[in-house]
DRENDOMAR-916510 format. One record per residue (C-alpha): x, z, y; residue number from 1. Coordinates in nm, 2 decimals. Example, Ala and Ser with C-alpha at 12.3 -4.5 7.8 and 13.67 -1.06 7.14 Angstrom:
<atoms>
+--------+--------+--------+------+
|     c1 |     c3 |     c2 | resi |
+--------+--------+--------+------+
|   1.23 |   0.78 |  -0.45 |    1 |
|   1.37 |   0.71 |  -0.11 |    2 |
+--------+--------+--------+------+
</atoms>
This chain:
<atoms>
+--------+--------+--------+------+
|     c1 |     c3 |     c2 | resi |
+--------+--------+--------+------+
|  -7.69 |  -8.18 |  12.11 |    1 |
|  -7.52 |  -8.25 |  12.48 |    2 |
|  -7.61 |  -8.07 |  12.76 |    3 |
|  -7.79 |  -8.39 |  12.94 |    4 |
|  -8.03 |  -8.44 |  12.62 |    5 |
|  -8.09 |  -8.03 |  12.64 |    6 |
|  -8.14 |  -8.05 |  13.03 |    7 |
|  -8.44 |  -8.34 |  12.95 |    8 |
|  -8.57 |  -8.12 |  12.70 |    9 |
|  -8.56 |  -7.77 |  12.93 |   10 |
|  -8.78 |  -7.99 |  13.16 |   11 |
|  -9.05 |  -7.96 |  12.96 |   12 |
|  -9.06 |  -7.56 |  12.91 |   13 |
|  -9.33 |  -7.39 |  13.05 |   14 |
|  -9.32 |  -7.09 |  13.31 |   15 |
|  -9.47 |  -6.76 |  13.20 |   16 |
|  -9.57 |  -6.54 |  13.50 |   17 |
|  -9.80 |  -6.29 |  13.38 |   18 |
|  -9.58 |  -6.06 |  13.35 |   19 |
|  -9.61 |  -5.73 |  13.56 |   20 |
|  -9.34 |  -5.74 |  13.87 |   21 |
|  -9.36 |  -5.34 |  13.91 |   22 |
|  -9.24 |  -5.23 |  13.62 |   23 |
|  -9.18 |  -4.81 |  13.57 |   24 |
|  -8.92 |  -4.66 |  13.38 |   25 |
|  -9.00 |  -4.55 |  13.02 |   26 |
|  -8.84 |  -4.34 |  12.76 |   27 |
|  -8.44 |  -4.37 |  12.88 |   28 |
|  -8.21 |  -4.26 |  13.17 |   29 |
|  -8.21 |  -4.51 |  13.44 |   30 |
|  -7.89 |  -4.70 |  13.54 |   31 |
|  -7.75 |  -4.53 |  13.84 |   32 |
|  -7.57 |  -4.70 |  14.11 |   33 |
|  -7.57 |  -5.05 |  14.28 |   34 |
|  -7.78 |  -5.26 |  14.00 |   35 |
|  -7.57 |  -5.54 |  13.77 |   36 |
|  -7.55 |  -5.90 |  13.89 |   37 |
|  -7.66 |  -6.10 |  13.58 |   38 |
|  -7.64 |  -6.47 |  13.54 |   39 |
|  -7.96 |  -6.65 |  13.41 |   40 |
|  -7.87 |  -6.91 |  13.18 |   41 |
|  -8.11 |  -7.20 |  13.03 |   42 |
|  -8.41 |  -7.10 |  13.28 |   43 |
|  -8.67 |  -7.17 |  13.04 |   44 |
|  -8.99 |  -6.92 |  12.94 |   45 |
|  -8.75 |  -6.60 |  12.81 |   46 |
|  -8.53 |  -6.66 |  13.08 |   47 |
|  -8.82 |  -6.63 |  13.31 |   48 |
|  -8.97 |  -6.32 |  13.14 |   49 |
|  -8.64 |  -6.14 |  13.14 |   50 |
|  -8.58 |  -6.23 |  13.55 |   51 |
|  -8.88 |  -6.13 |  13.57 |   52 |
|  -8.89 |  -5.73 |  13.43 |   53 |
|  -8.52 |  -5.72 |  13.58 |   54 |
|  -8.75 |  -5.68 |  13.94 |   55 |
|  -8.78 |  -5.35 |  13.84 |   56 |
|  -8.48 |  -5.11 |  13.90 |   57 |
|  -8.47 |  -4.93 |  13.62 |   58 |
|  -8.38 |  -5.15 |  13.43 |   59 |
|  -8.02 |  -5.18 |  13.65 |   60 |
|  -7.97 |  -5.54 |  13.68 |   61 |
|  -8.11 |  -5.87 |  13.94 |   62 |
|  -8.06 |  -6.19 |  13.92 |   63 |
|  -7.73 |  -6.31 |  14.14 |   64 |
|  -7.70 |  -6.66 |  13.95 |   65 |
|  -7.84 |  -6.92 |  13.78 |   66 |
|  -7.73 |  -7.20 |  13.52 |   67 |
|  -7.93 |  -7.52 |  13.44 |   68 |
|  -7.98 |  -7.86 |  13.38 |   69 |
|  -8.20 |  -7.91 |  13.68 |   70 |
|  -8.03 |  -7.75 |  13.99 |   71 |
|  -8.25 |  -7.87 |  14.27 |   72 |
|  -8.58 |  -7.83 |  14.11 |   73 |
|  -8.57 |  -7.49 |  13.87 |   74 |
|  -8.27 |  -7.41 |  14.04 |   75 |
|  -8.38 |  -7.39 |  14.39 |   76 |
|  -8.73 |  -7.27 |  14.29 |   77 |
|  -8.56 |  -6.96 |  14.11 |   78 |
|  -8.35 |  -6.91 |  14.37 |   79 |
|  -8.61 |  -6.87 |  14.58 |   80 |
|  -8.79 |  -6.61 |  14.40 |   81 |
|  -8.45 |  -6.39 |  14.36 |   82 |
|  -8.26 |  -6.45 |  14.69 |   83 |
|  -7.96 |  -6.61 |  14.46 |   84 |
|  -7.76 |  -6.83 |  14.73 |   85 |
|  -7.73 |  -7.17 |  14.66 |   86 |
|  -7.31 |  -7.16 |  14.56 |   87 |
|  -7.49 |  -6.90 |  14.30 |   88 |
|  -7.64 |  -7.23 |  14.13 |   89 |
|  -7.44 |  -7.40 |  13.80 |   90 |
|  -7.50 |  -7.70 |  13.58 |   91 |
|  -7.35 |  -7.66 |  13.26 |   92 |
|  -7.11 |  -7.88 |  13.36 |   93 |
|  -7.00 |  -7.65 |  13.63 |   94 |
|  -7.05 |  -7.30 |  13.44 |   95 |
|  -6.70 |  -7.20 |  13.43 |   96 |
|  -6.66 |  -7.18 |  13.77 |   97 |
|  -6.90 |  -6.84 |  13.74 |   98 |
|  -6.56 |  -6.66 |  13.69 |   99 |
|  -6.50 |  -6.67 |  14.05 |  100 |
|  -6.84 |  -6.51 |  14.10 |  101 |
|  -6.79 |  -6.14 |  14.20 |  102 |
|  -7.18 |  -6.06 |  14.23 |  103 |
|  -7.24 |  -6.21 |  13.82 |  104 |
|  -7.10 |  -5.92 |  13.58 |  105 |
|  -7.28 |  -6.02 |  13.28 |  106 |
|  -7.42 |  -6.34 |  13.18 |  107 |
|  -7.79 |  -6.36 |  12.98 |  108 |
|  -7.86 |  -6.65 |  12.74 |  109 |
|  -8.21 |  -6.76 |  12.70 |  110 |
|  -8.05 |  -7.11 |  12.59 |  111 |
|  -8.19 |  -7.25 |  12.25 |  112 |
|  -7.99 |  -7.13 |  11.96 |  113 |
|  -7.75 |  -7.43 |  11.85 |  114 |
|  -7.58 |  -7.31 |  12.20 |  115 |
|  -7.57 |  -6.96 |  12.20 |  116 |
|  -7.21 |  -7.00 |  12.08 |  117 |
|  -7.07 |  -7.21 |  12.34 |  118 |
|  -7.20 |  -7.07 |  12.66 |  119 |
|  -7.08 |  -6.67 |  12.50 |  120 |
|  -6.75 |  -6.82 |  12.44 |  121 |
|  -6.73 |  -6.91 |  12.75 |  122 |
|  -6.92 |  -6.68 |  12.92 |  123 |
|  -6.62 |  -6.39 |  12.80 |  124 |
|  -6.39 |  -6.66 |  12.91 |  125 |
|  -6.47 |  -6.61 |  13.23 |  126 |
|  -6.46 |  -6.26 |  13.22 |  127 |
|  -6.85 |  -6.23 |  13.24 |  128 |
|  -7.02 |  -5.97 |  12.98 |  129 |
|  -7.29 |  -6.13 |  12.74 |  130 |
|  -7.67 |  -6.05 |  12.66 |  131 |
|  -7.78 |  -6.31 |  12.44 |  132 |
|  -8.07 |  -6.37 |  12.30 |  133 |
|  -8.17 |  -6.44 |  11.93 |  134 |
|  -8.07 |  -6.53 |  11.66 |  135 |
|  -7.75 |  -6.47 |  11.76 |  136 |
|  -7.61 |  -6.82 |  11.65 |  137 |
|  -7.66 |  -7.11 |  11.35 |  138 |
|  -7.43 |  -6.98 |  11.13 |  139 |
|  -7.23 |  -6.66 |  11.05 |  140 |
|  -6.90 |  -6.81 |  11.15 |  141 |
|  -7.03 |  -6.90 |  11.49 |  142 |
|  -7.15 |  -6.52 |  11.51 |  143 |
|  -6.78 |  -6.43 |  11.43 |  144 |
|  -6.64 |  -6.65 |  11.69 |  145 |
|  -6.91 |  -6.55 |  11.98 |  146 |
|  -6.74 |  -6.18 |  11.83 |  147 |
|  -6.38 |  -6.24 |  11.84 |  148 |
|  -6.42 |  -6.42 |  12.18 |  149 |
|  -6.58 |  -6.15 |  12.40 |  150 |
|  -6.34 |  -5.86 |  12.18 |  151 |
|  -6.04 |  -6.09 |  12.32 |  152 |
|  -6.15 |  -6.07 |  12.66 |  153 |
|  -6.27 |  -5.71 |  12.61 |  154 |
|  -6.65 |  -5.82 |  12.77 |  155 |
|  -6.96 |  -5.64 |  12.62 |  156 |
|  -7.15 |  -5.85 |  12.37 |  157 |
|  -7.51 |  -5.73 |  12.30 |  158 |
|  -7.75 |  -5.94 |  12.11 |  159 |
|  -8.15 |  -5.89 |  12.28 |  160 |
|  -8.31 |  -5.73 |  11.97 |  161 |
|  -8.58 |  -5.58 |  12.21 |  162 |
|  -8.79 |  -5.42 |  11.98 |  163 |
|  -8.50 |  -5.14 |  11.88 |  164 |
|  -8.57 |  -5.02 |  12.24 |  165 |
|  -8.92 |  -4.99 |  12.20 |  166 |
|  -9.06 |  -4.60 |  12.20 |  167 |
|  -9.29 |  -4.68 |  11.96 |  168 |
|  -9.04 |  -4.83 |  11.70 |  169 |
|  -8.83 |  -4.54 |  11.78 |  170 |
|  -9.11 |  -4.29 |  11.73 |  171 |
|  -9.18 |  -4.46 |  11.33 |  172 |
|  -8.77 |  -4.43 |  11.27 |  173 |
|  -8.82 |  -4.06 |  11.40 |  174 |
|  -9.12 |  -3.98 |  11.13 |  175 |
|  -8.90 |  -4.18 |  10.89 |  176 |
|  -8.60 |  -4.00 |  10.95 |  177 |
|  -8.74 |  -3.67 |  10.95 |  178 |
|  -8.89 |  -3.68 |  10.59 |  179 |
|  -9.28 |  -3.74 |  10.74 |  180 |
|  -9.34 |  -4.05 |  10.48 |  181 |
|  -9.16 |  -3.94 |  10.22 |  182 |
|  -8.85 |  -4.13 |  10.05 |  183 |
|  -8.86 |  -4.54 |  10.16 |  184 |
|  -8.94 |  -4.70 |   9.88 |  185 |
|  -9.08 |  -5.08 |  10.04 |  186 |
|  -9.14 |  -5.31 |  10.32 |  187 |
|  -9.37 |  -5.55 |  10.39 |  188 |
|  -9.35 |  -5.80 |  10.67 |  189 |
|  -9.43 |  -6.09 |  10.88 |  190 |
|  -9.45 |  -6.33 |  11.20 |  191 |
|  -9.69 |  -6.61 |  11.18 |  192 |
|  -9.77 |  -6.86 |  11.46 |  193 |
|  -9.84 |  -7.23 |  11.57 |  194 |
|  -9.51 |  -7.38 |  11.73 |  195 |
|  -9.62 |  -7.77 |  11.89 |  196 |
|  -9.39 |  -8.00 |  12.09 |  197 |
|  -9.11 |  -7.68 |  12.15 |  198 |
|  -8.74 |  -7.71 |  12.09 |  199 |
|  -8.77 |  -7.48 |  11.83 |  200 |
|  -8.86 |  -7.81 |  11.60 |  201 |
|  -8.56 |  -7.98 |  11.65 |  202 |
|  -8.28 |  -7.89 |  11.38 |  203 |
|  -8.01 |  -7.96 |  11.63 |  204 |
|  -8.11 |  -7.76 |  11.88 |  205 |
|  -8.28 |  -7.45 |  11.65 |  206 |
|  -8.06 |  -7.47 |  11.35 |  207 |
|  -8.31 |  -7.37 |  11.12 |  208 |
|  -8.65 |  -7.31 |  11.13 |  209 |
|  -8.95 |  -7.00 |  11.20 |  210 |
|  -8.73 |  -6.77 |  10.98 |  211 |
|  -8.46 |  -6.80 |  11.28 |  212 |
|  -8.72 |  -6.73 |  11.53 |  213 |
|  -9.05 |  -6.52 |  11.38 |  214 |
|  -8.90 |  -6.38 |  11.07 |  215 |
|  -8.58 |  -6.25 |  11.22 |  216 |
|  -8.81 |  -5.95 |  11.34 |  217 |
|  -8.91 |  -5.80 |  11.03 |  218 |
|  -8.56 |  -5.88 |  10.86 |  219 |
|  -8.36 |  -5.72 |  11.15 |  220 |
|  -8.63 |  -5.43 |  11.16 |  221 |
|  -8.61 |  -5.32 |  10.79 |  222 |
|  -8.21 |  -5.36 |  10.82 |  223 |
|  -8.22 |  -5.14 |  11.12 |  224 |
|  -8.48 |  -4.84 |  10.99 |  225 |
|  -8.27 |  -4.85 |  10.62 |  226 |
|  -7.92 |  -4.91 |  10.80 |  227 |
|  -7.87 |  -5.12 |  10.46 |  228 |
|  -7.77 |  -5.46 |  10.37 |  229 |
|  -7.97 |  -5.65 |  10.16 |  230 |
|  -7.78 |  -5.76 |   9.80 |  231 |
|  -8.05 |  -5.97 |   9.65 |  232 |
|  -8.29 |  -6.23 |   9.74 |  233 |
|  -8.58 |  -6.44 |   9.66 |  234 |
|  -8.72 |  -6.69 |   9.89 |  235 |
|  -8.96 |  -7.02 |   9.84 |  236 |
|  -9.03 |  -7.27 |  10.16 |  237 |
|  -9.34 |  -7.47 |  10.19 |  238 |
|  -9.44 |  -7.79 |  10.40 |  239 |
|  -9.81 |  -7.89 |  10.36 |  240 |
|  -9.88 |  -8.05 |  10.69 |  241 |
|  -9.81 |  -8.40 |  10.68 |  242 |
|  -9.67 |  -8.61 |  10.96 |  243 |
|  -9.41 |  -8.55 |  11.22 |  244 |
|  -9.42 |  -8.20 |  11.36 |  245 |
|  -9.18 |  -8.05 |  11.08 |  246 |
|  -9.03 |  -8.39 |  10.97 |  247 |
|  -8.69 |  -8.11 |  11.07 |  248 |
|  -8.77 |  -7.77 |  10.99 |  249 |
|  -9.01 |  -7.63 |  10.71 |  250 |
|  -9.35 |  -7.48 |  10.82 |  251 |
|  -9.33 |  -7.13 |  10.61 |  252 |
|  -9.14 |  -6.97 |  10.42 |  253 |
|  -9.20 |  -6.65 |  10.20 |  254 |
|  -8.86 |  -6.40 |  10.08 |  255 |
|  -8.82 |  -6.05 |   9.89 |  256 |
|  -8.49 |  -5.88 |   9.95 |  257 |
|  -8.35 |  -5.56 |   9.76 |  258 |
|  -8.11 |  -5.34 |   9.91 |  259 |
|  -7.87 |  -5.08 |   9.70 |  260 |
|  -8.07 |  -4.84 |   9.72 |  261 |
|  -8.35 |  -4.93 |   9.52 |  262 |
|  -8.56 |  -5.02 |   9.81 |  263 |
|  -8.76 |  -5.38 |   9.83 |  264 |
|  -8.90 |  -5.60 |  10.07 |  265 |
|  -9.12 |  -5.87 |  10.06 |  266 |
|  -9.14 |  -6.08 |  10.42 |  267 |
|  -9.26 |  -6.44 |  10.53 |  268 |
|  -9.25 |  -6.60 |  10.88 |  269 |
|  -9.41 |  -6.96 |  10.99 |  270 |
|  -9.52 |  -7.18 |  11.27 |  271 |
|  -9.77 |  -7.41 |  11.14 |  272 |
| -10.01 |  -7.03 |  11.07 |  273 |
| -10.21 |  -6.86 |  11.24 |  274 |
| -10.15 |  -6.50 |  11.12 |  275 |
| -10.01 |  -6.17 |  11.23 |  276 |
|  -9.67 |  -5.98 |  11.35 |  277 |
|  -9.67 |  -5.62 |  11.16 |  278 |
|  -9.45 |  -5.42 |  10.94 |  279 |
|  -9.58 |  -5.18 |  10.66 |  280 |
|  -9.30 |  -4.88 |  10.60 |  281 |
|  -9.45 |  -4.69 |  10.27 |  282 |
|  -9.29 |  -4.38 |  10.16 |  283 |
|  -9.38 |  -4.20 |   9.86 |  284 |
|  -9.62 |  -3.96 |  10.05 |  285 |
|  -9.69 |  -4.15 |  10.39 |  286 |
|  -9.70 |  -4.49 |  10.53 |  287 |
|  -9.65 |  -4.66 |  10.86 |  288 |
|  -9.82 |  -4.98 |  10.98 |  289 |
|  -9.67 |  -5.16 |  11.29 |  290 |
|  -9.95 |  -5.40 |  11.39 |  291 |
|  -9.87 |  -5.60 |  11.58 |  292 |
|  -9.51 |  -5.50 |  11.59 |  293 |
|  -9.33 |  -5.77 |  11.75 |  294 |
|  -9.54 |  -5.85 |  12.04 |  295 |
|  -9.41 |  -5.86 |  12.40 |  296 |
|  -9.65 |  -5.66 |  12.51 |  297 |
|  -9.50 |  -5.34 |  12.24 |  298 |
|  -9.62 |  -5.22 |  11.91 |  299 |
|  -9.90 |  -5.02 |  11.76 |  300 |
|  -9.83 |  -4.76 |  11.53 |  301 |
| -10.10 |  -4.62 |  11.28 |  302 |
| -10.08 |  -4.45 |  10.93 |  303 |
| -10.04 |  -4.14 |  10.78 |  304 |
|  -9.74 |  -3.93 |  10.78 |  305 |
|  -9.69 |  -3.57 |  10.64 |  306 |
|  -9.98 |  -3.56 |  10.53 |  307 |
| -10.19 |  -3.62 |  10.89 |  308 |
| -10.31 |  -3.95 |  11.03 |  309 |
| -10.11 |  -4.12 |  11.29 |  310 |
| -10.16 |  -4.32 |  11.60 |  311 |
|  -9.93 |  -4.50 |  11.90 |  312 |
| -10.02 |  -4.75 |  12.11 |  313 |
|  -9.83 |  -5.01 |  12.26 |  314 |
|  -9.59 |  -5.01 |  12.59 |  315 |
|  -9.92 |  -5.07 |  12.79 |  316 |
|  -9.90 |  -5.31 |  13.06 |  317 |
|  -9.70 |  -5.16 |  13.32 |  318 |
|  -9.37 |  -5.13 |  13.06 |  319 |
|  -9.13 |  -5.42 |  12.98 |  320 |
|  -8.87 |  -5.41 |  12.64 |  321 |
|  -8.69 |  -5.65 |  12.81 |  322 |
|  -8.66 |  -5.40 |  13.13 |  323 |
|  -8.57 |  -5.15 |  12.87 |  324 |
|  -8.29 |  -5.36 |  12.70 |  325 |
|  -8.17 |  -5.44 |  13.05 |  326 |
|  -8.13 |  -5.09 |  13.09 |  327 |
|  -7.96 |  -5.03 |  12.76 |  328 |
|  -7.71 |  -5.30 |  12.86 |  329 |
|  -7.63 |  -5.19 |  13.21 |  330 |
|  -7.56 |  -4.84 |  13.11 |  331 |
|  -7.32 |  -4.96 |  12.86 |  332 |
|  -7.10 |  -5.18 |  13.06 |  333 |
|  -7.10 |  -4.90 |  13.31 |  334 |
|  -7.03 |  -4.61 |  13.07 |  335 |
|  -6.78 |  -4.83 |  12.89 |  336 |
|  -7.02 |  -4.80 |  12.56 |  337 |
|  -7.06 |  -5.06 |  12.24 |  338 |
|  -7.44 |  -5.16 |  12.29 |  339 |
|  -7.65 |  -5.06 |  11.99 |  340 |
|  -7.77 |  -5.41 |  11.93 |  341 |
|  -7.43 |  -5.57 |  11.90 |  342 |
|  -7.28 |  -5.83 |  11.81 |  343 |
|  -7.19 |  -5.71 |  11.48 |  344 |
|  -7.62 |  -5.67 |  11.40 |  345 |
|  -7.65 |  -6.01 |  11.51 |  346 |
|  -7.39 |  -6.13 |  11.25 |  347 |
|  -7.55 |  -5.92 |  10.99 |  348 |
|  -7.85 |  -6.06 |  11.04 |  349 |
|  -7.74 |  -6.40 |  11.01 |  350 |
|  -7.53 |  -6.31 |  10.69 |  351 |
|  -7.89 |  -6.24 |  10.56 |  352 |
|  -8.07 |  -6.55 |  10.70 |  353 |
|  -7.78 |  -6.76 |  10.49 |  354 |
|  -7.87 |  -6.59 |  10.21 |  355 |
|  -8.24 |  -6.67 |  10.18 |  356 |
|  -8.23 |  -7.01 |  10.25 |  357 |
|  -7.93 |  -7.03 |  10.02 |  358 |
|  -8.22 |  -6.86 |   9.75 |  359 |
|  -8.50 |  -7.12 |   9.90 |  360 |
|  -8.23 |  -7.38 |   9.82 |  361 |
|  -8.24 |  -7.50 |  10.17 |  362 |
|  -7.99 |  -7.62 |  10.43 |  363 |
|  -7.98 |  -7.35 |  10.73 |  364 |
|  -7.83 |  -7.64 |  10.94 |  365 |
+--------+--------+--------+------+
</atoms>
């Protein structure tokens, strides 16, 4: 996919502003000091979110440039909103000259995922650190080049895995690690939703299909709370809909995954569903239900753990993830720390996604 065909298609994204622009701090140390300048790249509806919770300072970060397709439209509109100067504005033809920017330390990419890889290679290239969004790429080798790329030019690389910064999720691993639930014994998992006339349906451009996008959130959430890999899979893909809209990508996909300890899974993702996000953690004398769990808006915890019902609610409406990955990141690149949600989790995770389409017997691009 070339960057002209991608700058038609970004066109057609649509703006989500309901997000709060007053945003407190919640749960971690605020970054101290003179906030990070961050590079918005792709300027489609995550890219807009995440400018968006950067307004508040906690998180450490505010928008100082801008990359896309459509410079004197999005551009200008954005730069607007943020105070980014005009020289501050790139085409992806022009990208690389960012490493002359002094007020861009770290770059984030809300670009769709066939071009993840490019824009981190040369994101590092430039000397810029790297926030990028998932899945981390199309394919494990890309992950290991995106790796080897910003290790070479010793830039931070975290992959935006929001929901392992979310008090609530860190609240269940808590119970889980404290013995509330009992020993893990299984998972079960999900993220179904309608996806119509969206990138996202487009092989070139998405590499894959809702597994890549929905089901990435329970996989990378089981991986995180059991801090295993998954050695065995089952997985089965199905297309009922007939016509164009997944002529490219299938429309569901069910998978079960075992993991050396003894511990199963049993997950399924799609975009031609209407269903829900949630987790279900069971331990031999407890249980946890994240439902939903993969919302913007945070999870809701319920269940019944050493022996006593349960209960968390969500972020509420006044807390961002994406403020507190932002804030996450920051601190790292000033501290000089390797971002929990790295770039190694990313590749793991896409190690995984191989597998199960490999067990659906289906391409993953």
């Amino acid at each position: 996919m070339n960057r002209r065909d991608f700058a038609k298609l970004s066109a057609l994204a649509v703006a989500w502003s309901s997000l709060p622009t007053s945003l407190p701090m919640f749960a971690q140390t605020a970054s101290a000091g003179k906030p990070l300048g961050f590079a918005a790249i792709g300027l489609g509806r995550i890219c807009d979110i995440f400018m968006r919770a950067c307004q508040d300072p906690s998180g450490g970060a505010k928008v100082t440039g801008l990359v896309t397709g459509h410079p004197d439209s999005k551009g200008e509109k954005y730069a607007s909103m943020y105070n980014v100067p005009k020289s501050s504005i790139y085409t992806y033809d022009t990208f690389d000259r960012i490493r002359d920017n002094k007020d861009v330390d770290f770059v984030y990419i809300g670009l769709p995922n066939s071009m993840h890889c490019e824009y981190t290679v040369r994101a590092a290239e430039a000397g810029k650190h790297v926030l990028c969004e998932k899945p981390m790429a199309i394919s494990s080798a890309e992950c290991r080049k995106m790796i080897d790329a910003c290790k070479q030019a010793k830039v931070k690389l975290m992959i935006a895995y929001r929901v392992q910064y979310d008090p609530t999720w860190n609240h269940a691993i808590d119970l889980i690690k404290a013995g509330d639930i009992g020993q893990l014994e299984s998972f079960q998992g999900g993220f179904y939703g309608q996806m119509r006339n969206d990138w996202r349906l487009d092989r070139k451009l998405a590499g894959g299909g809702s597994l890549l996008d929905l089901g990435i959130y329970p996989l990378n959430a089981i991986r995180h709370i059991l801090g295993e890999e998954p050695n065995a899979f089952t997985a089965v893909v199905a297309t009922r809909e007939k016509g164009d809209r997944f002529a490219q990508v299938e429309q569901s996909m069910e998978w079960t995954m075992k993991f050396p300890s003894g511990v199963i899974a049993s997950c399924g993702c799609s975009y031609g569903q209407t269903g829900p996000g949630f987790l279900n953690i069971n331990g031999e004398t407890g249980f946890l239900t994240m439902d939903p769990g993969f919302n913007y808006g945070g999870a809701v915890m319920r269940g019944m753990a050493h022996r006593k019902p349960v209960q968390q609610s969500g972020l509420g409406p006044m807390t961002s993830q994406f403020t507190l990955e932002a804030q996450h990141f920051t601190n790292c690149i000033r501290n000089n720390q390797e971002p929990l949600s790295d770039g190694e989790e990313g590749l793991k995770d896409m190690i995984a996604i191989e597998a199960i389409y490999k067990a659906a017997g289906t391409p993953i691009a």
